[in-house]
C-alpha positions in Angstrom: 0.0 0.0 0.0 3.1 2.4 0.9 3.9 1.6 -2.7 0.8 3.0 -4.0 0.6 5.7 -2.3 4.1 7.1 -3.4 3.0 7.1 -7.5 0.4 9.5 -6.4 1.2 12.8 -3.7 -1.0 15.1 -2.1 -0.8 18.3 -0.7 -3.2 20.8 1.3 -2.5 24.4 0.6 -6.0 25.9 2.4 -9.2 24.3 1.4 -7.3 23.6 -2.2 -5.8 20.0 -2.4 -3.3 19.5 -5.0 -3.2 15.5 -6.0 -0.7 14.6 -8.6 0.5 11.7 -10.5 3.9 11.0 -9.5 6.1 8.2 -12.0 7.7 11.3 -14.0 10.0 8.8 -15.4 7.1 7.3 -17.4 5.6 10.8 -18.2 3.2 9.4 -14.9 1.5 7.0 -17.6 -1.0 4.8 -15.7 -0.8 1.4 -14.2 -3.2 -0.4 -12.1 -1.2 0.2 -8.7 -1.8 4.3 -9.9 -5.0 4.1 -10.6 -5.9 2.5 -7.4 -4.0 4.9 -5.5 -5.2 8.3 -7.3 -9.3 6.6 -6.9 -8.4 6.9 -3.2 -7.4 10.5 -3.1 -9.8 11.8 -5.6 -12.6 10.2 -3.4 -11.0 11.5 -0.2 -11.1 15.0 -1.5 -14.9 14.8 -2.7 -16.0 13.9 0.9 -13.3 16.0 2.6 -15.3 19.1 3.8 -12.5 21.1 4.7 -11.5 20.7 0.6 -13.3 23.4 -2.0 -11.3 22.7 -4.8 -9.1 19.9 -6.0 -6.1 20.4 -8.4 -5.0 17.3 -10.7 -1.7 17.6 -12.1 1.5 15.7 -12.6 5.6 15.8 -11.6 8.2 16.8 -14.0 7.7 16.8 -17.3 4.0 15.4 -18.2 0.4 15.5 -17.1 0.1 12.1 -17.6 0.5 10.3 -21.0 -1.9 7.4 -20.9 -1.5 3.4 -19.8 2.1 2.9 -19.7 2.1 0.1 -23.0 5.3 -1.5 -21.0 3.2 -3.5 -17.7 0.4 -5.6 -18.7 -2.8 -3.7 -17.6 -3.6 -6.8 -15.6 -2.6 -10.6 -14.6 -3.1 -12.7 -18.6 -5.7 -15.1 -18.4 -6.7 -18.6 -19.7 -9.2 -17.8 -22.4 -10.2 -15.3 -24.4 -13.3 -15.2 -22.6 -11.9 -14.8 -19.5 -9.9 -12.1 -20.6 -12.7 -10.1 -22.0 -14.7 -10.7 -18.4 -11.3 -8.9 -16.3 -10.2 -6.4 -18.8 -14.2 -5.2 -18.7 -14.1 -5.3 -14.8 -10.7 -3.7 -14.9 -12.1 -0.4 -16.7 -15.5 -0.4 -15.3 -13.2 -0.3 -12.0 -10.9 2.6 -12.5 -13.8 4.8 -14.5 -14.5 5.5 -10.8 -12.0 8.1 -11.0 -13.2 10.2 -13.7 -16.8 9.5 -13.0 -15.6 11.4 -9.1 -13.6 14.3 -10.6 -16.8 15.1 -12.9 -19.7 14.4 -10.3 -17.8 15.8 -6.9 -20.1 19.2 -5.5 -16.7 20.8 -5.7 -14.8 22.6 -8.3 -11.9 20.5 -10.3 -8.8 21.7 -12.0 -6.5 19.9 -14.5 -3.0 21.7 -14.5 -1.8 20.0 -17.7 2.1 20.7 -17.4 3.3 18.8 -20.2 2.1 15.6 -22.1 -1.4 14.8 -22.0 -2.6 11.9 -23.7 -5.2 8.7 -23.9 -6.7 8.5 -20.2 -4.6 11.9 -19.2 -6.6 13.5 -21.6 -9.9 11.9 -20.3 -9.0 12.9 -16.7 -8.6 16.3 -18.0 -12.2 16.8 -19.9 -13.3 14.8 -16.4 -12.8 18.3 -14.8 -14.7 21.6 -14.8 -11.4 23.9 -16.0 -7.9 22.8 -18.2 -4.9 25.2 -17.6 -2.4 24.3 -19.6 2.0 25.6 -19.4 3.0 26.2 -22.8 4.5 23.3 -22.5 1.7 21.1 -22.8 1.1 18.3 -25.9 -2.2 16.7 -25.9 -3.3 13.7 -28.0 -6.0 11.3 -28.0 -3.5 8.8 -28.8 -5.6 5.6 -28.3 -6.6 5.2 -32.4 -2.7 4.8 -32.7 -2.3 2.3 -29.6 -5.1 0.0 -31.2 -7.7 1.2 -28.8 -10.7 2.9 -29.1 -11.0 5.1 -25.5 -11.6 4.8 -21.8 -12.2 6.9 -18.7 -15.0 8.2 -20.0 -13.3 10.4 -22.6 -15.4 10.5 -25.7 -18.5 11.5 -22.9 -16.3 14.2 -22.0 -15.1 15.6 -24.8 -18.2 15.4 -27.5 -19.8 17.4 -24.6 -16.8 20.1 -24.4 -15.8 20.5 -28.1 -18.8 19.0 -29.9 -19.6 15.6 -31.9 -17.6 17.2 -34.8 -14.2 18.1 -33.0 -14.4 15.1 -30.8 -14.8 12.7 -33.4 -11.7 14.3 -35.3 -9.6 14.3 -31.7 -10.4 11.1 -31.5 -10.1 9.3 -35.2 -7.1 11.3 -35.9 -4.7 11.2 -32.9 -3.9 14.8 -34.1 -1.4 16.0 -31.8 -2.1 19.7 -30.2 0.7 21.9 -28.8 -1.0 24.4 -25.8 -1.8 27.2 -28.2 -3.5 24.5 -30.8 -5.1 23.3 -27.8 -6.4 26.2 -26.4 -7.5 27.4 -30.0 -9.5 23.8 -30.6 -11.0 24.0 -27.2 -9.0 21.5 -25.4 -7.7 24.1 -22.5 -8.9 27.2 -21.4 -5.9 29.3 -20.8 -2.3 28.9 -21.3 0.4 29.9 -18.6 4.1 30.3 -19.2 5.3 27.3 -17.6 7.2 29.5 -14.9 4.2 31.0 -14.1 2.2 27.9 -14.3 1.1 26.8 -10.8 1.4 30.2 -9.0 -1.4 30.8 -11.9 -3.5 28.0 -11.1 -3.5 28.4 -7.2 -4.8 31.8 -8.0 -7.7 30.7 -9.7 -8.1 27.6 -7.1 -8.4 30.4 -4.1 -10.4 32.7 -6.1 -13.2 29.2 -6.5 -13.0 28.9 -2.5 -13.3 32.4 -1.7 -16.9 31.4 -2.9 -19.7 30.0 -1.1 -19.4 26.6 -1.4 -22.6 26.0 -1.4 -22.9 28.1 -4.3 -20.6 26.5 -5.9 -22.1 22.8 -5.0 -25.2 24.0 -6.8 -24.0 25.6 -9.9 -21.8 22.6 -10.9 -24.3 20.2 -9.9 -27.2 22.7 -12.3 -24.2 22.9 -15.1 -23.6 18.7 -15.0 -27.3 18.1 -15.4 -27.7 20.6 -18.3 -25.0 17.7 -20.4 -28.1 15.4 -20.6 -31.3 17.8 -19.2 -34.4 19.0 -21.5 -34.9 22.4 -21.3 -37.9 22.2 -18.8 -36.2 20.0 -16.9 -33.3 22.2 -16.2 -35.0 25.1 -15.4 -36.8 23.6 -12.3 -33.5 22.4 -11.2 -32.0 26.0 -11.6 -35.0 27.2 -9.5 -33.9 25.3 -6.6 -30.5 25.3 -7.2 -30.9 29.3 -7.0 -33.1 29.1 -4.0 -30.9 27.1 -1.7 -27.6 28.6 -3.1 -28.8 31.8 -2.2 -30.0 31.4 1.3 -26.3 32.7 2.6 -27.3 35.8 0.6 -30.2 36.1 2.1 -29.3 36.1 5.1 -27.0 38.3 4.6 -29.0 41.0 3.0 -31.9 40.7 5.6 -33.9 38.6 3.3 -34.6 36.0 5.6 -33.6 36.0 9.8 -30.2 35.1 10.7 -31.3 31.9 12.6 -32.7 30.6 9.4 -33.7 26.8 9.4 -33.2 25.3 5.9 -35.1 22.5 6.6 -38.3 25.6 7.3 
């Protein structure tokens, strides 16, 4: 367990955690003992109250550049059909970890300070913002590794880009340095690397200087307008604005101090 915990690190700066992947001498591809290990602090975050904002990034020189091709993804088996069974179990496993960066009531950052490819680049669409160093490559890269995609990625990214641009990230493995990125859609800003994660822990403690409450509500109204119908959504937004604005209230006189909200 020791060993797992030593590919991914965490740190607590405030109420932002900073989880990162941490094998820079495979460009912190993925590997079963990682994926394990990063579930566990992505899910520790989401329930941590004292956490308003998590930041996923990676050491040295990559975000994280897909399934490391070199370890077998998991024990072989006897049959093909057997194998089928585990590798399905396998993903439907460590989808967990996307499926929490997307769904926690908390903001979600990718710092993408280098290579970002196959299920890098699905964690990163997995969160709400992409900040990328100008040092930043991103790929699909699974076309070219005889795969087709995992973690949740083409959910991800037909939502962010649209069916058109997905399906071209995808079939074509086109590779994207940060300002190709940021022009196609992939990242939001790009930082000078130097300036990279003084950058992003700016914008992390401007997201926690809000109410997280607020905040709980607007990304939990924003996910359900992927899938919503129109009518749908705005009856969620009218509670979502009603209980994100009690603190408001309050404030302004709206309601008493010694507000119940179960009243």
């Amino acid at each position: 367990m020791s060993k797992n915990r030593d590919v991914i690190l965490q740190q607590h700066d405030g109420a932002v955690c900073w989880i990162s992947l941490n094998r820079p001498e495979r460009l912190n591809t993925v590997t079963p003992e990682l994926y394990e290990a990063l579930y566990e602090k992505v899910a520790a975050a989401a329930n941590d109250p004292d956490v308003r904002c998590v930041v996923l990034t990676g050491t040295g020189k990559a975000f994280c550049a897909g399934r490391d091709l070199k370890q077998p993804p998991m024990p072989a088996a006897g049959s093909s059909g057997a194998w089928l069974e585990q590798r399905q179990d396998y993903l439907r496993r460590h989808v967990r970890i996307a499926h929490a960066l997307h769904e926690m009531p908390k903001p979600t950052i990718a710092m993408i300070n280098g290579a970002c490819a196959g299920a890098g680049l699905s964690f990163a669409g997995a969160c709400d913002l992409r900040i990328a160093s100008t040092d930043a490559l991103m790929t699909s890269a699974f076309i070219k590794a005889g795969l087709s995609g995992d973690m949740g990625g083409t959910w991800f990214w037909t939502r962010i880009l649209g069916a058109g641009k997905a399906r071209r990230l995808y079939l074509l493995s086109e590779r994207f340095n940060a300002q190709e990125a940021e022009a196609f859609g992939l990242v939001d800003k790009v930082i000078p690397a130097e300036q990279l994660r003084a950058k992003v822990a700016e914008i992390a403690n401007d997201l926690v200087a809000a109410s997280p409450q607020t905040l709980r509500y607007a990304k939990a109204a924003l996910n359900a307008a992927e899938d919503g119908h129109l009518e749908a959504i705005l009856e969620f937004e009218a509670m979502a604005m009603a209980f994100s604005g009690i603190d408001a209230a309050a404030r302004a006189g709206e309601i008493s101090q010694g507000y119940d909200p179960a009243d």
